[in-house]
Residue frames as a rotation matrix with the C-alpha (Angstrom) as fourth column:
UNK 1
-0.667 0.466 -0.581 135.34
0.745 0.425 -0.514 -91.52
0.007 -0.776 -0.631 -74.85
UNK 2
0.177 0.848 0.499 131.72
0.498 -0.514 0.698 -89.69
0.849 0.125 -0.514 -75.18
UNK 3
-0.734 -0.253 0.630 131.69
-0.394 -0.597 -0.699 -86.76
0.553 -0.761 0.338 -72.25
UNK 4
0.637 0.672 0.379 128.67
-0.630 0.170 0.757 -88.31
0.444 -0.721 0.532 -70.50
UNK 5
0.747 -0.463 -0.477 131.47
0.540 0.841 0.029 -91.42
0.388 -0.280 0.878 -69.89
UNK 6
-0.143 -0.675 0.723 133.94
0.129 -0.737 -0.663 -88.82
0.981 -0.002 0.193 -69.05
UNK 7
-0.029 0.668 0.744 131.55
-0.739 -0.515 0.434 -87.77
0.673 -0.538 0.508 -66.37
UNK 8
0.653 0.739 -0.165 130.71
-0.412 0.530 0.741 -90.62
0.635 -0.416 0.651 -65.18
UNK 9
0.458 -0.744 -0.486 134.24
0.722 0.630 -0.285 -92.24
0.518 -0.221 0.826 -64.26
UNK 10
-0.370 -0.929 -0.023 134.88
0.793 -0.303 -0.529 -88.55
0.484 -0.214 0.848 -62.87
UNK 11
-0.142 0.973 -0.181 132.37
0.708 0.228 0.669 -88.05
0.692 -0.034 -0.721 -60.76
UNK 12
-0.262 -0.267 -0.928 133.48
0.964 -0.120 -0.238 -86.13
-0.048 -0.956 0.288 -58.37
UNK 13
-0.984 0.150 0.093 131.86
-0.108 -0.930 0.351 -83.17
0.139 0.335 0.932 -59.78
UNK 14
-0.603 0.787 0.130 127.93
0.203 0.309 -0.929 -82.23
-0.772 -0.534 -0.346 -57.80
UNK 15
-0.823 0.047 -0.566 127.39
-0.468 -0.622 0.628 -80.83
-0.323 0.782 0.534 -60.98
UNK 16
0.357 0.904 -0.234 123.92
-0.780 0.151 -0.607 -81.93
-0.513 0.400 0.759 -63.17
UNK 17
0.558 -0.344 0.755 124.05
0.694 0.693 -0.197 -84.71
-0.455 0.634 0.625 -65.95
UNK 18
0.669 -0.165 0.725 124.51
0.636 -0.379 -0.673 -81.84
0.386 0.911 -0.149 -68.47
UNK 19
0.544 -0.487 -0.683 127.50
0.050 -0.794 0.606 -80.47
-0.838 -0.364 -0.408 -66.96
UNK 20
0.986 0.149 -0.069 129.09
-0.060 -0.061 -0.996 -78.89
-0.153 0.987 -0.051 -69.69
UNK 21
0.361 -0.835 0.416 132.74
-0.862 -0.129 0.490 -78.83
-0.355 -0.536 -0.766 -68.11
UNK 22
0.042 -0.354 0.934 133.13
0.182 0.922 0.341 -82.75
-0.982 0.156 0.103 -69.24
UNK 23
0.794 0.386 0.469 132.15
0.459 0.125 -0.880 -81.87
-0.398 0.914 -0.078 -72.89
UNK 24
0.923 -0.375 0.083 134.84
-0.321 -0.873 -0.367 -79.27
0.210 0.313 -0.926 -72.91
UNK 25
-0.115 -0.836 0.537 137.69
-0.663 0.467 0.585 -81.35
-0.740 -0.289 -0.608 -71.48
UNK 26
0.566 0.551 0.613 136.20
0.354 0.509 -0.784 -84.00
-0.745 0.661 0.093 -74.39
UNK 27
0.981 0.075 0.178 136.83
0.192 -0.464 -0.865 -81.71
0.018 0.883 -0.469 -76.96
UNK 28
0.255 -0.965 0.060 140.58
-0.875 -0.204 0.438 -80.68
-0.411 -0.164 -0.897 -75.50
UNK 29
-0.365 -0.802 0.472 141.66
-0.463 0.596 0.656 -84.11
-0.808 0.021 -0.589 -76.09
UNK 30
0.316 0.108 0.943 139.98
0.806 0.494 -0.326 -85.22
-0.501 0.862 0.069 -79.21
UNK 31
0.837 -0.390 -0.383 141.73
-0.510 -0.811 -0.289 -81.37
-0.198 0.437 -0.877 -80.49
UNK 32
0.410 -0.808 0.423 144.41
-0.902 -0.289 0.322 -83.34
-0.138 -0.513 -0.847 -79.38
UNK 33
0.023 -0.101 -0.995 143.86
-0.809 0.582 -0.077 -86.89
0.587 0.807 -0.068 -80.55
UNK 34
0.976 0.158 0.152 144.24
-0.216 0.571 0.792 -88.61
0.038 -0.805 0.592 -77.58
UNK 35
0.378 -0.921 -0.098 147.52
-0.072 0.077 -0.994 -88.07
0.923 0.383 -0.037 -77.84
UNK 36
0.423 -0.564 -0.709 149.44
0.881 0.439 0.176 -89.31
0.213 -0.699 0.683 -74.61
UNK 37
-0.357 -0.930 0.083 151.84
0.917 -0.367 -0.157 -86.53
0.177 0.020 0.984 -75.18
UNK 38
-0.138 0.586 0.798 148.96
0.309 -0.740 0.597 -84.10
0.941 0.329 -0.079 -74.81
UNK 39
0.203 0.453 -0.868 148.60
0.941 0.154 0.300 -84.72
0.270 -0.878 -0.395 -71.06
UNK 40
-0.759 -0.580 -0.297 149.96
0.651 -0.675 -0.346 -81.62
0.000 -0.456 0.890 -70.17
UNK 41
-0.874 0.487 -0.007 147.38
-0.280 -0.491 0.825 -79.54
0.398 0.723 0.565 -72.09
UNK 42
-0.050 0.835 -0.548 144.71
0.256 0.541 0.801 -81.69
0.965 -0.100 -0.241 -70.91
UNK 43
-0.181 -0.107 -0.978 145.74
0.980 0.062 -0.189 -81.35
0.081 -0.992 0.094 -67.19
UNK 44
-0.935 -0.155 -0.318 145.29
0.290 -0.851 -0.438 -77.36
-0.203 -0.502 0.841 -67.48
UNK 45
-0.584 0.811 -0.040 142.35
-0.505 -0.325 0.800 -77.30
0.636 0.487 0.599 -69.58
UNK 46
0.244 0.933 -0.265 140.72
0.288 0.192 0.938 -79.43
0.926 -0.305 -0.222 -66.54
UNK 47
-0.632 -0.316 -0.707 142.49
0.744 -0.503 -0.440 -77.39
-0.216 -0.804 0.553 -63.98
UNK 48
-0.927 0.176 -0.331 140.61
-0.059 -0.941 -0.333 -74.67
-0.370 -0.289 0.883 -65.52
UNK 49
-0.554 0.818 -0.155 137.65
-0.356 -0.065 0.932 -75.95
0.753 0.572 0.327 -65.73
UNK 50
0.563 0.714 -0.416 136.94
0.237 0.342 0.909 -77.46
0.791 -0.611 0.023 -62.27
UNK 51
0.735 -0.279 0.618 139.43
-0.617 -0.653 0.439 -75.15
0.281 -0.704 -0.653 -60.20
UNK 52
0.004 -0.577 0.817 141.34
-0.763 0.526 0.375 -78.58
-0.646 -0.625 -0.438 -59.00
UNK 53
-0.160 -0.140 -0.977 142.03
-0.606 0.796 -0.015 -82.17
0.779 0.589 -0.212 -60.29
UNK 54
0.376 0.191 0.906 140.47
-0.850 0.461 0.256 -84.53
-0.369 -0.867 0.336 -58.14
UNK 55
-0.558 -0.437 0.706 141.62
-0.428 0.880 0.206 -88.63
-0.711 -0.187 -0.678 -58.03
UNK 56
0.222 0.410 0.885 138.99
0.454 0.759 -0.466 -89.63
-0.863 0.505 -0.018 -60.17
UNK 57
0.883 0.409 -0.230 139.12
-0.130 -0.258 -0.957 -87.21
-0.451 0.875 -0.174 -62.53
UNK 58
-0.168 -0.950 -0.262 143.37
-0.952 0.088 0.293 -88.01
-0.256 0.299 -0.919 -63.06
UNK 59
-0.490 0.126 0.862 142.13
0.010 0.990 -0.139 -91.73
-0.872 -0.059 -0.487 -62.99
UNK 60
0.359 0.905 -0.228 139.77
0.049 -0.262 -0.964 -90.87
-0.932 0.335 -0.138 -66.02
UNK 61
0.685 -0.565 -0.459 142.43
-0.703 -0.679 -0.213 -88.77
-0.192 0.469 -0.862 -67.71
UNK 62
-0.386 -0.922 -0.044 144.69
-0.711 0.267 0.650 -91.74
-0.588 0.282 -0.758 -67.68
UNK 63
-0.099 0.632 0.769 141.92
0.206 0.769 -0.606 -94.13
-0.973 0.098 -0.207 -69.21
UNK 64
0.646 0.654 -0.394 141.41
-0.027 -0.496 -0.868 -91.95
-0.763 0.571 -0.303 -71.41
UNK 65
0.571 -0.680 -0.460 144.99
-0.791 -0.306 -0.529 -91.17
0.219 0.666 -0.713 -73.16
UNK 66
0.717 -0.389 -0.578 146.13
0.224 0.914 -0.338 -94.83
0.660 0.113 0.743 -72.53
UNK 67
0.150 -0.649 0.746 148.53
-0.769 -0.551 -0.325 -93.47
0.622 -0.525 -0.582 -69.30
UNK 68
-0.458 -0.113 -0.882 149.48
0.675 0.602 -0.427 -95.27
0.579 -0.791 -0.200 -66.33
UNK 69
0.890 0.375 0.261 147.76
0.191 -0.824 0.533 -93.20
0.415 -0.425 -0.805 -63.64
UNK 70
0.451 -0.497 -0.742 151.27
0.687 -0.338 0.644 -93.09
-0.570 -0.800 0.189 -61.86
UNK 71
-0.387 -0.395 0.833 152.45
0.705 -0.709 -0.009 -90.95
0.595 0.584 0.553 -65.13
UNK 72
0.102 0.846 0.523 149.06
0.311 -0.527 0.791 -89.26
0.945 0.082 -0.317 -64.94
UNK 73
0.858 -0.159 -0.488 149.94
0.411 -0.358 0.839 -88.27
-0.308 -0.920 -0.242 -60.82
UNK 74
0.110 -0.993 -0.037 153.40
0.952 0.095 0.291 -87.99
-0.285 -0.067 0.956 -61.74
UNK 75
-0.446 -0.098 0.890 152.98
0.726 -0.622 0.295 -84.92
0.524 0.777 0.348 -64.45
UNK 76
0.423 0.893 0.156 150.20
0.441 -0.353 0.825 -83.63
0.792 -0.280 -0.543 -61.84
UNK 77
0.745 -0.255 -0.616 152.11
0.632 -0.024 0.775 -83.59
-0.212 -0.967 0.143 -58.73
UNK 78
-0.291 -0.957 0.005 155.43
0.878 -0.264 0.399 -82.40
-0.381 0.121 0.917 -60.34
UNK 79
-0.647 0.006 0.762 154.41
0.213 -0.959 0.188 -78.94
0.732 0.284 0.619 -61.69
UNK 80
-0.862 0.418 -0.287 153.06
-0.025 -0.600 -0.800 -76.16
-0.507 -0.682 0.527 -59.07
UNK 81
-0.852 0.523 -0.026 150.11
-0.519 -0.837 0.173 -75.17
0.069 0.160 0.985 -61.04
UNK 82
-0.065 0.929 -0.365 147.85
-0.275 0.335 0.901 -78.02
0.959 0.159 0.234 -60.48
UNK 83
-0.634 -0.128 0.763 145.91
-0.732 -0.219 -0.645 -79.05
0.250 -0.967 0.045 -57.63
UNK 84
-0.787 0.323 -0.525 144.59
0.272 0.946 0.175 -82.42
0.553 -0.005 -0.833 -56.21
UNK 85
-0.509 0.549 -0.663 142.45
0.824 0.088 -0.560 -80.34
-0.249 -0.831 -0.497 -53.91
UNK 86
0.077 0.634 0.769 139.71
0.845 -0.450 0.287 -78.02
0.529 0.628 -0.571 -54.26
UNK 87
-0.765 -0.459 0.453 140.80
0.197 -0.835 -0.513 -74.21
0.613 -0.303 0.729 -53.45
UNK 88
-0.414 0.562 -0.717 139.88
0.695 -0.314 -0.647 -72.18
-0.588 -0.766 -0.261 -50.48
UNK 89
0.439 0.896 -0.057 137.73
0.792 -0.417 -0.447 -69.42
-0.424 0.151 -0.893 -51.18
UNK 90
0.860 -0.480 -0.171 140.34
-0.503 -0.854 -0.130 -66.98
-0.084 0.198 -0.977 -50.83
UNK 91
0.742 -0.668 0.052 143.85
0.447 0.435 -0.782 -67.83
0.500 0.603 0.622 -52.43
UNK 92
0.927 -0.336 -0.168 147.33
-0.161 -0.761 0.629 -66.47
-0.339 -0.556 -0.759 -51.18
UNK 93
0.729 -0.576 0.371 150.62
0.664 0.726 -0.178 -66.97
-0.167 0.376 0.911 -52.73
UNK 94
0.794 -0.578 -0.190 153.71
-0.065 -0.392 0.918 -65.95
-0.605 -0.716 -0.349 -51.16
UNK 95
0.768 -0.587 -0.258 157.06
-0.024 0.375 -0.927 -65.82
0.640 0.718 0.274 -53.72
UNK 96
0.523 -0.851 0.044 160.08
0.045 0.079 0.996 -66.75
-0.851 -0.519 0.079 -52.22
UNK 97
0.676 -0.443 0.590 162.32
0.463 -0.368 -0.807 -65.58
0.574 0.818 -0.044 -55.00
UNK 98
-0.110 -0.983 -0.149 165.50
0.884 -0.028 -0.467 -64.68
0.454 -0.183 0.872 -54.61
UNK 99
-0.484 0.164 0.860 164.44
0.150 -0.952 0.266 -60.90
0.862 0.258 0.436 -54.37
UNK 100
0.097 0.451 0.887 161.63
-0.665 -0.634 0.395 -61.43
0.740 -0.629 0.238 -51.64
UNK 101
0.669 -0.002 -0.743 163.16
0.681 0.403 0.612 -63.86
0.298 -0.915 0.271 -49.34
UNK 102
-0.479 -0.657 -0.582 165.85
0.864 -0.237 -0.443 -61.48
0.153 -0.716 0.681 -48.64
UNK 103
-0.617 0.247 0.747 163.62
-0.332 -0.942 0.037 -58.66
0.713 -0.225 0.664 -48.40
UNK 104
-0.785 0.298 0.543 161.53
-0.600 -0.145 -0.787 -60.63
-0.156 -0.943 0.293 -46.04
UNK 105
-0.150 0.699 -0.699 159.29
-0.640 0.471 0.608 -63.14
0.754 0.538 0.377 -48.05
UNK 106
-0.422 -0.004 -0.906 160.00
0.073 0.997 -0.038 -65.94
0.903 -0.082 -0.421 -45.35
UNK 107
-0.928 0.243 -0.284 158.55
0.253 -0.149 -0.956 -63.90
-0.274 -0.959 0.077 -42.21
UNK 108
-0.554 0.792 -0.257 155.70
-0.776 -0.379 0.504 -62.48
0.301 0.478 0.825 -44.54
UNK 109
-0.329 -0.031 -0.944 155.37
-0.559 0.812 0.168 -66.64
0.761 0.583 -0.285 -44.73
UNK 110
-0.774 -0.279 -0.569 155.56
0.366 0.536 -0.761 -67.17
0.517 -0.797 -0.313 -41.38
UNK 111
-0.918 0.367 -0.150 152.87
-0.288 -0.878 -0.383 -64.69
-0.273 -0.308 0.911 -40.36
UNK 112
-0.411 0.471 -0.781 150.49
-0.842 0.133 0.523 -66.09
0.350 0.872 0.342 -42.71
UNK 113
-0.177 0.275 -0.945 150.80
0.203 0.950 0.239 -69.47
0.963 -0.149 -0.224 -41.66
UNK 114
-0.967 -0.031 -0.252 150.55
0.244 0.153 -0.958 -68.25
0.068 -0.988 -0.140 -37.62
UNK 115
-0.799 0.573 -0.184 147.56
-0.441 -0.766 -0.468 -66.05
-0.409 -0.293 0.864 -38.30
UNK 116
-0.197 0.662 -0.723 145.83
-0.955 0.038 0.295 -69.05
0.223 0.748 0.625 -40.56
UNK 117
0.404 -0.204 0.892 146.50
-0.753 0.480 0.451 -71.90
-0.520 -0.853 0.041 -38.66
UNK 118
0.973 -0.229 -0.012 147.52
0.137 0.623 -0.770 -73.63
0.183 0.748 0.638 -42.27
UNK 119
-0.287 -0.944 0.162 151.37
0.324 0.063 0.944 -74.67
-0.901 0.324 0.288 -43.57
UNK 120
-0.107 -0.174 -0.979 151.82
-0.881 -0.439 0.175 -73.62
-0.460 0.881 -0.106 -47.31
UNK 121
-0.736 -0.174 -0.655 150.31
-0.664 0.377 0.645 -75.50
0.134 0.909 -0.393 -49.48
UNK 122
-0.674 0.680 -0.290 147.22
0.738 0.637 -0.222 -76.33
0.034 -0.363 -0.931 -47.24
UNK 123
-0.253 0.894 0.369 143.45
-0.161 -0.415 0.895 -74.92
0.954 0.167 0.249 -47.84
UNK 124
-0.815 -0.020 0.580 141.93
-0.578 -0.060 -0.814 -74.37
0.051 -0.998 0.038 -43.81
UNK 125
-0.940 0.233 0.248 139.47
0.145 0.934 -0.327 -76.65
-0.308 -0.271 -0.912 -42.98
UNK 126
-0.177 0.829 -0.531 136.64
0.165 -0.506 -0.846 -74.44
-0.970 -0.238 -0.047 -43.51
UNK 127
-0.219 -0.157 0.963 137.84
0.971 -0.131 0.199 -74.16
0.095 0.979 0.181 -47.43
UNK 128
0.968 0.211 0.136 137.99
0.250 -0.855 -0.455 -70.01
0.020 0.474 -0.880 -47.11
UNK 129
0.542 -0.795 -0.273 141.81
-0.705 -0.607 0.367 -69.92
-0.457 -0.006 -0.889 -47.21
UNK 130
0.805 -0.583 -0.111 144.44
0.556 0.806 -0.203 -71.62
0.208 0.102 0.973 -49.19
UNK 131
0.819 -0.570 -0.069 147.87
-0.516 -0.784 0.344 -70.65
-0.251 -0.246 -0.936 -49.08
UNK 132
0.721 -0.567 0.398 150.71
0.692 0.556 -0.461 -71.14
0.040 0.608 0.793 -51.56
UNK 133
0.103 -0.989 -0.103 154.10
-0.042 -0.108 0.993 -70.46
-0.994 -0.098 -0.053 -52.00
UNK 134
0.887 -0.289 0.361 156.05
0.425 0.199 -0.883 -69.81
0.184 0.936 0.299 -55.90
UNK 135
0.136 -0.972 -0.190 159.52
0.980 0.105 0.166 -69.83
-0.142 -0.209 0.968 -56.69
UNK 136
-0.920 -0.323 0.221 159.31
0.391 -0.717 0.577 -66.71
-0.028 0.617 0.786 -58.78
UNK 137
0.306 0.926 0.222 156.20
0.860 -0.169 -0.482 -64.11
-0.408 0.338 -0.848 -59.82
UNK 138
-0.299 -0.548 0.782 158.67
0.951 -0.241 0.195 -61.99
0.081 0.801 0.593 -61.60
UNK 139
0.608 0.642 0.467 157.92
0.570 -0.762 0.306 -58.93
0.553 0.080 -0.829 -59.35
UNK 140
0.159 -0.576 -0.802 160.84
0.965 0.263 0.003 -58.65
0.209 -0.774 0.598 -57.80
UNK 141
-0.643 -0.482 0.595 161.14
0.427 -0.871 -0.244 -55.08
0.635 0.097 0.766 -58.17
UNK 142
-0.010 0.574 0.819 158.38
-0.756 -0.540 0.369 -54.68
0.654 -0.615 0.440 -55.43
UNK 143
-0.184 -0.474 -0.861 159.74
0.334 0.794 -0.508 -57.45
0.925 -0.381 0.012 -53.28
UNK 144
-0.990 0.036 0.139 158.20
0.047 0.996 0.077 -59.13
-0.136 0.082 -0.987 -51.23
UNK 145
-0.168 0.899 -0.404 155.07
-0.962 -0.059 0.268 -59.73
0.217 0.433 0.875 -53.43
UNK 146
-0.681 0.666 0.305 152.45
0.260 0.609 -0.749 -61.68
-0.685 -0.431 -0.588 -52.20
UNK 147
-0.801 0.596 -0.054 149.60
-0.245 -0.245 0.938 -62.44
0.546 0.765 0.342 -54.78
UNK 148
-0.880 0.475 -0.025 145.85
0.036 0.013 -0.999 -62.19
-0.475 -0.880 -0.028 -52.65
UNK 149
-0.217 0.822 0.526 143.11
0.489 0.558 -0.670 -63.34
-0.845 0.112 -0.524 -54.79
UNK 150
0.080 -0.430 0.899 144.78
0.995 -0.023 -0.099 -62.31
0.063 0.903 0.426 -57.90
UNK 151
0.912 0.059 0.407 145.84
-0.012 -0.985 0.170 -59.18
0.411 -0.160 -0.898 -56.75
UNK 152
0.374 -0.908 -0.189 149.28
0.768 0.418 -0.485 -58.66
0.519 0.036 0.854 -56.82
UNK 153
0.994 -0.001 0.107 150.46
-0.084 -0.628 0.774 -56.67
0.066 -0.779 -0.624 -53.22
UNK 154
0.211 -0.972 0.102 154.08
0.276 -0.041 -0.960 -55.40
0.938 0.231 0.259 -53.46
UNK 155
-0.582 -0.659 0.476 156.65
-0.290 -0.379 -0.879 -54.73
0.760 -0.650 0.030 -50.52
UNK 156
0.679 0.650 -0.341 154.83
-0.029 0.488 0.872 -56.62
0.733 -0.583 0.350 -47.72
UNK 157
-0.614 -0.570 0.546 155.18
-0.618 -0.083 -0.782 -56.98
0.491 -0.818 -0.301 -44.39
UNK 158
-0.817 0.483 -0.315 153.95
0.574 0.627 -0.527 -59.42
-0.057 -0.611 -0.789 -41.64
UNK 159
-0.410 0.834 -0.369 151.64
0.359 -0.225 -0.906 -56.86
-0.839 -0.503 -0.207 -40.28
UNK 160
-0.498 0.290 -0.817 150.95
-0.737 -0.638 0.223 -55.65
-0.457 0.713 0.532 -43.86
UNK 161
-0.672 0.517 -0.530 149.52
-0.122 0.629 0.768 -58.70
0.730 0.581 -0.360 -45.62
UNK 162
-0.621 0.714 -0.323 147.20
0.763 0.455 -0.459 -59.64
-0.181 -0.531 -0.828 -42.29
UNK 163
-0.393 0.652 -0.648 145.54
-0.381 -0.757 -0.531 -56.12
-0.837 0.038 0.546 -42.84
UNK 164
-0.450 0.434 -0.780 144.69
-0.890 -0.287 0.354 -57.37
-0.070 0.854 0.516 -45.98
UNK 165
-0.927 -0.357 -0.115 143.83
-0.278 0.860 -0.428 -60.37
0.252 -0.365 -0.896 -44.75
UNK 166
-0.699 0.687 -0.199 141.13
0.179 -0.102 -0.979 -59.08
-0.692 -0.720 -0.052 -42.16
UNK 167
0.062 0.948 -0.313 137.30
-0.831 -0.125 -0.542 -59.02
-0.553 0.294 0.780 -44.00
UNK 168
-0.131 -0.342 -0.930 138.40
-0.934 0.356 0.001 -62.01
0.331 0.869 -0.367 -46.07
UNK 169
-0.346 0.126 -0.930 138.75
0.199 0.978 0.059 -64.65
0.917 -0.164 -0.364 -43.55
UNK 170
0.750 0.586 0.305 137.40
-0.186 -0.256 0.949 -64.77
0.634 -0.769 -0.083 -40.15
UNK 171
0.836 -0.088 0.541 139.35
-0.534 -0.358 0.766 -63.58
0.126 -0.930 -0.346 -37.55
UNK 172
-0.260 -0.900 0.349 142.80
-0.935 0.145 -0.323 -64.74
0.240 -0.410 -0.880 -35.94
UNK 173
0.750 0.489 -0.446 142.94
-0.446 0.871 0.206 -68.25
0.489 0.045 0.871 -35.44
């Protein structure tokens, strides 16, 4: 499928004609052959290329590599690292590992979500906060680690992660 057709069926991008972002997902899967079995691959290479995976563009993706879209959701939904929605500005992601729930990962959590009005795994309405949760970030040795717009912040506390919080988003909510 040419990348201008790509585009089109996955529109959801304000982007120009010539966005080059389709041409490059294009190339991933003809690298790849249209190989079905490629979806994976495909799904990160347009995670990292438009930040998120919107409905059309999974609808596209299954057109493309002969899928069902419920695979194509299925493969999406079931691993953490993609997203159907388009991140907040600022990012947060909270590990609950073994390590930093018992040091405190789940009040860190709780803090977060009072001081953001969000749940884990929701972006505030305004789109300048998400806020995520992983099982693991393999830091346990500075437990509880909280990653803040790729900045990994060891031994947290409630009142420690909102300080870092404050200039980022606006105010207590």
């Amino acid at each position: 499928m040419p990348a201008a057709e790509l585009q089109r069926k996955a529109s959801h991008s304000k982007a120009p004609s010539d966005d080059n972002r389709f041409r490059i997902l294009e190339a991933t899967m003809k690298r790849h052959q249209y190989r079905p079995d490629a979806l994976i691959e495909v799904l990160h290479k347009a995670q990292e290329l438009f930040g998120y995976i919107s409905p059309e563009l999974l609808k596209s993706l299954s057109q493309t590599l002969k899928l069902p879209p419920s695979r194509v959701y299925g493969v999406a939904t079931f691993y953490h690292f993609f997203s159907l929605a388009p991140p907040g500005e600022h990012t947060c992601v909270v590990c609950l590992g073994t390590a930093c729930y018992v040091k405190g990962a789940a009040e860190v959590l709780a803090a977060l979500e009072k001081h953001t009005g969000i749940k884990s795994g929701e972006t505030t309405q305004d789109n300048q906060f998400s806020l995520l949760t992983a099982r693991c970030l393999g830091a346990c040795g500075i437990a509880p680690a909280v990653v803040l717009d790729k900045t990994v912040l060891g031994h947290q506390t409630p009142e420690t992660i909102i300080e870092h919080l404050k200039g980022r988003i606006d105010g207590s909510r």
